[in-house]
DSSP file (Angstrom, degrees, kcal/mol; ACC not computed):
  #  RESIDUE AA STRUCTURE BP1 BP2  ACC     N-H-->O    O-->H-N    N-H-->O    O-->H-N    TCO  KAPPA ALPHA  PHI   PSI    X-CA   Y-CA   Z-CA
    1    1 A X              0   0    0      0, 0.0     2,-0.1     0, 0.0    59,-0.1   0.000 360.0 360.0 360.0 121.8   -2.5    7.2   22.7
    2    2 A X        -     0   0    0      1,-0.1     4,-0.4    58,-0.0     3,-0.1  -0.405 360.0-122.3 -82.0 166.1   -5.1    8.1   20.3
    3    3 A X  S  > S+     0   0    0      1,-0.2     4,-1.3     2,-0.1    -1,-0.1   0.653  93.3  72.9 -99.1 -12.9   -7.4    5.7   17.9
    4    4 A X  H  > S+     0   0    0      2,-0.2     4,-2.4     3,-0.1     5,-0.4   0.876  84.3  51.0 -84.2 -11.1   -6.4    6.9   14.8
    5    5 A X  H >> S+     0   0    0      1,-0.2     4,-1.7     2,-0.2     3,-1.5   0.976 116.2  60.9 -68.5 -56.7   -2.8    5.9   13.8
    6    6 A X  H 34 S+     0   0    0     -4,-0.4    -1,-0.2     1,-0.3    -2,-0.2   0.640 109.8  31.0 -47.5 -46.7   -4.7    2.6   14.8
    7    7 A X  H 3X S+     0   0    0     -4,-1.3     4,-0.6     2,-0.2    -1,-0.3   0.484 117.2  55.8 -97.0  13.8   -7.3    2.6   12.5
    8    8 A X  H XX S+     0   0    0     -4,-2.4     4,-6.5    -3,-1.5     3,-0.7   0.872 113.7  41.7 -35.4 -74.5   -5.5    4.2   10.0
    9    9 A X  H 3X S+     0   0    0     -4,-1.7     4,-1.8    -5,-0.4    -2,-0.2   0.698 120.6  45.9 -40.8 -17.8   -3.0    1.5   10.4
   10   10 A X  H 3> S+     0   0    0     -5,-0.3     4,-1.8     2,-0.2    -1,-0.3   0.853 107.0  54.4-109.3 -41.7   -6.0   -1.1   10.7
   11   11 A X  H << S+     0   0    0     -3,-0.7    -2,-0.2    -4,-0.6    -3,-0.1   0.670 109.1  48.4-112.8 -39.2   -7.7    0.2    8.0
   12   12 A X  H >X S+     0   0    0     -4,-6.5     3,-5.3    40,-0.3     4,-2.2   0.940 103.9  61.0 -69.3 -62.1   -4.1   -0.3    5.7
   13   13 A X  H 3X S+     0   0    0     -4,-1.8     4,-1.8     1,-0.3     3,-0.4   0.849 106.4  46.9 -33.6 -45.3   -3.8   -4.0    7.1
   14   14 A X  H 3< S+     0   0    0     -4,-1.8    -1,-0.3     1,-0.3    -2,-0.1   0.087 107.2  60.7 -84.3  29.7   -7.7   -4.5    5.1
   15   15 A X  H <> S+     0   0    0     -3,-5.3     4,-2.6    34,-0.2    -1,-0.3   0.617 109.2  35.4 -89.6 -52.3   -6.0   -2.9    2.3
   16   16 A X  H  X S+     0   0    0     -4,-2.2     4,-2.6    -3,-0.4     5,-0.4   0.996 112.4  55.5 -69.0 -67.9   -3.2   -5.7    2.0
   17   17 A X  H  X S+     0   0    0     -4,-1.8     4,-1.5     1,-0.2     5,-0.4   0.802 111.7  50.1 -59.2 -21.6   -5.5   -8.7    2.9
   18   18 A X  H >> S+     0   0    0      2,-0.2     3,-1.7     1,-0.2     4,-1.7   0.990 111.3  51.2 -50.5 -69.0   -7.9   -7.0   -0.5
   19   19 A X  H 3X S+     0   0    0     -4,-2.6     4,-6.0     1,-0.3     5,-0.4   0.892 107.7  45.2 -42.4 -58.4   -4.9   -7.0   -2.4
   20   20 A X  H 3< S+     0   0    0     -4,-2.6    -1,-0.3     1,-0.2    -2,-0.2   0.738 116.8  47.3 -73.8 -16.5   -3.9  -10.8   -1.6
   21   21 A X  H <X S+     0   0    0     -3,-1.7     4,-1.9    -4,-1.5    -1,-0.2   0.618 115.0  50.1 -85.3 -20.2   -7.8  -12.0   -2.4
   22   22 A X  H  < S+     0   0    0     -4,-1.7    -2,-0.2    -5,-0.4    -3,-0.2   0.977 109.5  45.8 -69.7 -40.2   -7.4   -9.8   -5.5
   23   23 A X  T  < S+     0   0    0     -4,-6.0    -1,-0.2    -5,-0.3    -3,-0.1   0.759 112.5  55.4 -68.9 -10.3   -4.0  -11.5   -6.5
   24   24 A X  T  4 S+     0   0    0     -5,-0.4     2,-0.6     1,-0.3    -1,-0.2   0.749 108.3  47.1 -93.5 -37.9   -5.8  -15.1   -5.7
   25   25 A X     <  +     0   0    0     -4,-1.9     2,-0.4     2,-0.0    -1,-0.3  -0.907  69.9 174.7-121.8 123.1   -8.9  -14.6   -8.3
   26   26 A X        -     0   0    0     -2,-0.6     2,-0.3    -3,-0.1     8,-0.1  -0.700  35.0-117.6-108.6 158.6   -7.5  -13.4  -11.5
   27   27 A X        -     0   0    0     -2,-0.4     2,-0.6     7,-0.1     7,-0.1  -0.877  12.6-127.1-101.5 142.5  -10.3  -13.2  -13.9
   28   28 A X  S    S+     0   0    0     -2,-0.3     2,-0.2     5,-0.1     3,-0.0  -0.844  70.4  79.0 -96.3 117.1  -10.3  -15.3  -17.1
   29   29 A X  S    S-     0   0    0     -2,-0.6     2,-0.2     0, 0.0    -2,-0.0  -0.853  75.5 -13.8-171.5-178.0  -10.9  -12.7  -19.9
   30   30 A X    >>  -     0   0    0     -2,-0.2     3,-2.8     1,-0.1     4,-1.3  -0.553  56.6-119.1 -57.6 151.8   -9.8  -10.2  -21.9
   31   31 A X  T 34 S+     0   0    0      1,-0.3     4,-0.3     2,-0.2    -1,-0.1   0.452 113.4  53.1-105.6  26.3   -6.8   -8.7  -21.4
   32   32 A X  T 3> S+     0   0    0      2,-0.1     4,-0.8     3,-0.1    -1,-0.3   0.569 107.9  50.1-104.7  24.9   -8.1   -5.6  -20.9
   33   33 A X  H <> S+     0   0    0     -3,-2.8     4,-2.7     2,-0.2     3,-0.3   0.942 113.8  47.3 -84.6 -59.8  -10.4   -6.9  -18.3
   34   34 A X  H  X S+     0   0    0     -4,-1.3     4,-2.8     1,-0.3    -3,-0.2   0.735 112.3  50.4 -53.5 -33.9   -7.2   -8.7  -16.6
   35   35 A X  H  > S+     0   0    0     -4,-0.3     4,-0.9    -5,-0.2    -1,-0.3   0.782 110.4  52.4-107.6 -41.2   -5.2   -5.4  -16.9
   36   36 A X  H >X>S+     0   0    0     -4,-0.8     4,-2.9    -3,-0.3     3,-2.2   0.986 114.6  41.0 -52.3 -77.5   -8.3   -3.6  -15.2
   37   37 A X  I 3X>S+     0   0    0     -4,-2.7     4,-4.2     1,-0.2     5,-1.1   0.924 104.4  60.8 -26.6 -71.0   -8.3   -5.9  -12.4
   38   38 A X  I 3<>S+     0   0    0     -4,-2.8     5,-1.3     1,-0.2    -1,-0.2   0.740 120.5  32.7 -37.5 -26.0   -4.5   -6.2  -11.9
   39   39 A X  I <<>S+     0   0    0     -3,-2.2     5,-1.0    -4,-0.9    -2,-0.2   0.796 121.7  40.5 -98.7 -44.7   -4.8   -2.3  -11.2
   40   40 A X  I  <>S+     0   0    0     -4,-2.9     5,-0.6     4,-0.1    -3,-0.2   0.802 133.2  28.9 -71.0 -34.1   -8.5   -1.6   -9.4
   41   41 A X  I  <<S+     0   0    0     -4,-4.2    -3,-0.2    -5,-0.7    -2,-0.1   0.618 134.6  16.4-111.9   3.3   -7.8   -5.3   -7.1
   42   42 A X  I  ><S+     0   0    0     -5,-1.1     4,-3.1   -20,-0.1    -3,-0.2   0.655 122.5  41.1-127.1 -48.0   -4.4   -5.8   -6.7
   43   43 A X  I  ><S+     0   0    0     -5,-1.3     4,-1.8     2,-0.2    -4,-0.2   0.726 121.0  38.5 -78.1 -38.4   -2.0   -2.7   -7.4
   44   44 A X  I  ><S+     0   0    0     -5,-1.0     4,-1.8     2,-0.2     5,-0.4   0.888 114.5  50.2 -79.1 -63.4   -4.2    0.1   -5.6
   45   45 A X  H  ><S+     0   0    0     -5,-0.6     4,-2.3     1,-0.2     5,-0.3   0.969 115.4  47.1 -60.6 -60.6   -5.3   -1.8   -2.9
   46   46 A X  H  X>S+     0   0    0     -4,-3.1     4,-0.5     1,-0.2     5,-0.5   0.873 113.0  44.4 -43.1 -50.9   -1.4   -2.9   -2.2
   47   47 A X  I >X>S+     0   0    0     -4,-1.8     3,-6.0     2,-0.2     4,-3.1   0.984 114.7  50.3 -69.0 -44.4    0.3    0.4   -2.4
   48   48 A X  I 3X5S+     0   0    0     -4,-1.8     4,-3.2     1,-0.4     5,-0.4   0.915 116.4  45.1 -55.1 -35.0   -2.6    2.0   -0.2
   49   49 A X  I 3<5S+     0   0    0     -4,-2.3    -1,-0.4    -5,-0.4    -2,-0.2   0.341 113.0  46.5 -75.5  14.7   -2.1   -0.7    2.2
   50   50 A X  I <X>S+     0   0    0     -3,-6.0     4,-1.9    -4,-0.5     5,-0.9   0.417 115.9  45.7-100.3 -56.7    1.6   -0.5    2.1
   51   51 A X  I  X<S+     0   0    0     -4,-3.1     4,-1.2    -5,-0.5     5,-0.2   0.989 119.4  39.6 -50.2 -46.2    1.5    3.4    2.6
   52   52 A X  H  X<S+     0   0    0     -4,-3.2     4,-0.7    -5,-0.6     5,-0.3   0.878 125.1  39.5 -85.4 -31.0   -1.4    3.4    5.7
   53   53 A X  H  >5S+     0   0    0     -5,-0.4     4,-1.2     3,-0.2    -1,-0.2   0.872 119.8  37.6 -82.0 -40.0    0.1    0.4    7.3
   54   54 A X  H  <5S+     0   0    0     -4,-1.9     4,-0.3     1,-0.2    21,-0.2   0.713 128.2  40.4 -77.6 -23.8    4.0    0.7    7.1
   55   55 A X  H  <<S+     0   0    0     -4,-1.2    -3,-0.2    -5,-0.9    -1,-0.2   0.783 123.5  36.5-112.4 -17.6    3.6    4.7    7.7
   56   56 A X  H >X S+     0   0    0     -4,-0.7     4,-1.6    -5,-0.2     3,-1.0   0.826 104.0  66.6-107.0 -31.5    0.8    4.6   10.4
   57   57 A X  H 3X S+     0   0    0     -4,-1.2     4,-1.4    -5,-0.3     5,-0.1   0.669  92.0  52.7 -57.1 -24.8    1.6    1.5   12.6
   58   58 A X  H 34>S+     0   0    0     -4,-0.3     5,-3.8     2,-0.2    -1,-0.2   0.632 111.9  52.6-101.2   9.0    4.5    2.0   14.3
   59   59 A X  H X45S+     0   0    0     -3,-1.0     3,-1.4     3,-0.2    -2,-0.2   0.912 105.1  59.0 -46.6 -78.2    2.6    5.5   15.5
   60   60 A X  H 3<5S+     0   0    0     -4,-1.6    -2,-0.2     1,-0.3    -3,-0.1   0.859 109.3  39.1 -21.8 -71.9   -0.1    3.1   16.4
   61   61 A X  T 3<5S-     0   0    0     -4,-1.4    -1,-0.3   -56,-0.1    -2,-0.1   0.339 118.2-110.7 -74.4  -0.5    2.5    1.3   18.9
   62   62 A X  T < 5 -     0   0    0     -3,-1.4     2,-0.6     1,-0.2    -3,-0.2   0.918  48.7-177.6  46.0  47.2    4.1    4.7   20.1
   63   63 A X      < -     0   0    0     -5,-3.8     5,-0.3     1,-0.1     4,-0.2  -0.482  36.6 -83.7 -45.2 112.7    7.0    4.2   18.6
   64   64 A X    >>  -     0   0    0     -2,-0.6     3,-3.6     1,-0.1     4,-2.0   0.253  46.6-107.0 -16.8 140.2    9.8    6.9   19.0
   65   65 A X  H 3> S+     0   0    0      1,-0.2     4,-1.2     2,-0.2     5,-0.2   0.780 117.1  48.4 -78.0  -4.0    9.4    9.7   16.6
   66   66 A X  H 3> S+     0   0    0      2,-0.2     4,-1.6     1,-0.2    -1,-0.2   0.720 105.9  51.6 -89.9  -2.9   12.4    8.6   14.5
   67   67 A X  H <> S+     0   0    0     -3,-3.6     4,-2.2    -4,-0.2    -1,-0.2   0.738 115.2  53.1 -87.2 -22.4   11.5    5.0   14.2
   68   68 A X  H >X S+     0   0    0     -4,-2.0     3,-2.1    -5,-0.3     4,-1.4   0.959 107.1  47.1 -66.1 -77.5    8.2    6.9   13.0
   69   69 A X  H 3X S+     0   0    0     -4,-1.2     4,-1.6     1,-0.3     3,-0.4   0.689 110.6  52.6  16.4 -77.9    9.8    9.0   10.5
   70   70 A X  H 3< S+     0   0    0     -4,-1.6    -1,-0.3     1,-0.2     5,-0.2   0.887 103.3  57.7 -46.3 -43.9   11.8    6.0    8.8
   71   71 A X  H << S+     0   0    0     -4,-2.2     4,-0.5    -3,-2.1    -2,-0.2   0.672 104.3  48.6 -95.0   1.4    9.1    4.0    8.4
   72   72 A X  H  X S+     0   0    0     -4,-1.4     4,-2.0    -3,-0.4    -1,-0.2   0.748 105.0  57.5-103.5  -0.6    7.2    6.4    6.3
   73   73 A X  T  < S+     0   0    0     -4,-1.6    -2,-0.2    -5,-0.3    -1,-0.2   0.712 106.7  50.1 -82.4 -14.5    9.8    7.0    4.4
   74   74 A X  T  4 S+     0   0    0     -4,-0.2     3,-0.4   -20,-0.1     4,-0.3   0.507 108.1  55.9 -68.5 -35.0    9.8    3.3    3.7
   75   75 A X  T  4 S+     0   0    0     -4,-0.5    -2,-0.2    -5,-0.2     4,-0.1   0.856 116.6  31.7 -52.9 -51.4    6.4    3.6    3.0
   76   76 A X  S  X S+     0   0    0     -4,-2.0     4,-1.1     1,-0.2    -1,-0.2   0.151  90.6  87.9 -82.6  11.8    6.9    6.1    0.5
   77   77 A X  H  > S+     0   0    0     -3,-0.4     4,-0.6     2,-0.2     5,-0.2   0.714  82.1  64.6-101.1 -27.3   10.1    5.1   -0.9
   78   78 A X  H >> S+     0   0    0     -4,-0.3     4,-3.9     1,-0.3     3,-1.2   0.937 104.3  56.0 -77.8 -41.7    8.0    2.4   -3.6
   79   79 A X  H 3> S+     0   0    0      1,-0.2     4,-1.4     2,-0.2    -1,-0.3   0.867 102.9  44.0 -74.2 -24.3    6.6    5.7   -5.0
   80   80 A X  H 3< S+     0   0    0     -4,-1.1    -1,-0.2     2,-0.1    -2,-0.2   0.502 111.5  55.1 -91.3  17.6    9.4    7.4   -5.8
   81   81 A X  H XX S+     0   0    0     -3,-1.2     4,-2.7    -4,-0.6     3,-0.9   0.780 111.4  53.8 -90.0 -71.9   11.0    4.0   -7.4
   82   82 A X  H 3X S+     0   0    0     -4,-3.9     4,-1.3     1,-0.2    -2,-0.1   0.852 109.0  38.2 -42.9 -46.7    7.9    4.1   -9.3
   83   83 A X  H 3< S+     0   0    0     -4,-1.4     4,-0.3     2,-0.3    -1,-0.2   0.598 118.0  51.1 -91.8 -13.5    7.8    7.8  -11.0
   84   84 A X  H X> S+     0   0    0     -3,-0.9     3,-2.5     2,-0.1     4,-1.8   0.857 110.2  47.6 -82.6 -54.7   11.6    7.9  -11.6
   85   85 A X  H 3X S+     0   0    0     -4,-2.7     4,-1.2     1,-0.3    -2,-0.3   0.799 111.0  54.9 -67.4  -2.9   11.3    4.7  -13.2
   86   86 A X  H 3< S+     0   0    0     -4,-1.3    -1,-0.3    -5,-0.4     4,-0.2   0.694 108.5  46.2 -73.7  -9.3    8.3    6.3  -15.1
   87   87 A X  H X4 S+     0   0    0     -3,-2.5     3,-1.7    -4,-0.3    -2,-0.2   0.888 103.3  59.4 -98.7 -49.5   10.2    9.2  -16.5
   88   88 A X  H 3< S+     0   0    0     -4,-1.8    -2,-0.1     1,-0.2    -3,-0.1   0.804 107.8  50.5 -44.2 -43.5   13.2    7.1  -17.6
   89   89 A X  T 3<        0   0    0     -4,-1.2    -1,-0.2     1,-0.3    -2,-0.1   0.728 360.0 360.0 -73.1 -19.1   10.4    4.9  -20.1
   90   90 A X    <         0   0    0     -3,-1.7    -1,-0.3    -4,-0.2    -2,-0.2   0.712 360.0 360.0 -85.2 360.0    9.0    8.4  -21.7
């Protein structure tokens, strides 16, 4: 067992808990100061922690390579939600 899918994986978890102190102090402001935030403290830290924790942890645990496999594909599955639904708006 090796130490990085673990501090990959470790490294996503202090992605998420940044996300959840980001979603907790919203700043009272303009709103492109709020629309800055929402994106540098909440939206970026969540996907990277979604991506490095959901796709490296069950690696981490030596999960079987298909249980691996699925869950990056769960991992990545928010981004391609995202960029069809960006193409549909243009």
């Amino acid at each position: 067992m090796s130490w990085l899918p673990w501090a990959i994986s470790g490294m996503g978890a202090v992605f998420l808990v940044v996300a959840g102190v980001g979603y907790c102090t919203r700043p009272d402001g303009p709103a492109d100061a709020v629309r800055i935030h929402r994106v540098y403290r909440v939206l970026l830290p969540l996907v990277l922690g979604w991506v490095f924790f959901v796709g490296w942890f069950p690696q981490a645990l030596d999960a079987p390579w298909l249980v691996a496999d699925i869950c990056r594909l769960i991992a990545l599955a928010p981004a391609v939600v995202f960029f069809a639904a960006r193409r549909r708006t243009r």
